[in-house]
C-alpha positions in Angstrom: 35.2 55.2 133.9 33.2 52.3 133.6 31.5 52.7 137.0 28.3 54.9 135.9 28.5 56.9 139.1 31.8 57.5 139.1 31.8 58.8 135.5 28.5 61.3 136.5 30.8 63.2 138.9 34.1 63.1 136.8 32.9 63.9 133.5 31.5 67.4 134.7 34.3 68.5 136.1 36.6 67.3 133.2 34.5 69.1 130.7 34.6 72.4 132.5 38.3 72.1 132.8 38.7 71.7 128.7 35.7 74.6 128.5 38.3 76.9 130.8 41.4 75.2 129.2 40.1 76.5 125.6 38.3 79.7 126.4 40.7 81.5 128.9 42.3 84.7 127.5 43.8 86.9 130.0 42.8 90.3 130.5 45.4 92.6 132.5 44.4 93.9 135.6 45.9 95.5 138.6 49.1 94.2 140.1 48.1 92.7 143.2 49.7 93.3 146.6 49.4 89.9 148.1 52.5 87.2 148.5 52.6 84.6 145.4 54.1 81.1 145.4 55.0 79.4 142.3 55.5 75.2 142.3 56.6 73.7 139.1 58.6 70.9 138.4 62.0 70.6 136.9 61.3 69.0 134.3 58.0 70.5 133.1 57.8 71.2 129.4 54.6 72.4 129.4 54.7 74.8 132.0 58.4 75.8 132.3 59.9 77.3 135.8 60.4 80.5 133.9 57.0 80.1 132.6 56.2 79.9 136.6 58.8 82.9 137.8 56.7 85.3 134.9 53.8 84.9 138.2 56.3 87.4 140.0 55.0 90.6 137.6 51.3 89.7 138.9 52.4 90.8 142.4 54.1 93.9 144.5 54.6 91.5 147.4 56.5 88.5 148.4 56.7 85.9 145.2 58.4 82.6 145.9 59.1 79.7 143.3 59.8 76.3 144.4 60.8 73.7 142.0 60.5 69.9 142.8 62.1 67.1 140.7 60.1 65.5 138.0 57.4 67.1 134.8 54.2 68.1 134.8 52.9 65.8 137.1 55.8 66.4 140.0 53.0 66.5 142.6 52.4 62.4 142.3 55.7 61.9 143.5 56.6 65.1 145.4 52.9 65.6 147.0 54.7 65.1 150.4 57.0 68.2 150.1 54.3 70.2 148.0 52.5 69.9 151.2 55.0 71.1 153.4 55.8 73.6 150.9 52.3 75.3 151.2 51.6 74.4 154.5 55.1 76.7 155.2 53.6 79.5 153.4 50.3 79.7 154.9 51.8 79.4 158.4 54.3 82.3 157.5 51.6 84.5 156.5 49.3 83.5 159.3 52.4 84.5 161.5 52.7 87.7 160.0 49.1 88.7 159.8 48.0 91.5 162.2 45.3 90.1 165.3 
């Protein structure tokens, strides 16, 4: 943060994710029909796996959860199999997609 430069591109984005963090009220809408996947870590007290399994009412097709070990910040030490884990998805449904 001390780098002027660095802190010109950071701070923007940082703002706008408080400004979303403390606006955001969800509005219900129609279920959608595309596949979900859920990551969340074990651990996570802020976002809980059944906080991350509720996703499944948001959807009519395919919902997956994968849990990793570790909190809220599982992806610094999992970021290999979070990866995999999404790359897996997106090749499924590219598999299964009509040409």
């Amino acid at each position: 943060m001390t780098d002027p430069e660095f802190r010109g591109l950071l701070l923007p984005v940082l703002r706008a994710d408080f400004t979303a963090s403390e606006t955001y009220a969800f509005r219900e809408g129609p279920t959608l029909t595309c596949p979900i996947t859920a990551l969340g870590g074990e651990r996570d007290e802020d976002a809980t796996l059944g906080e991350a399994a509720a996703w499944q009412r948001h959807t009519t097709g395919r919902f997956d959860l994968t849990a990793f070990p570790g909190d809220h910040f599982f992806i610094d030490d999992a970021w290999e199999a979070v990866v995999r884990t999404v790359g897996d998805r997106l090749r499924s449904r590219a598999d299964s997609t009509p040409r």
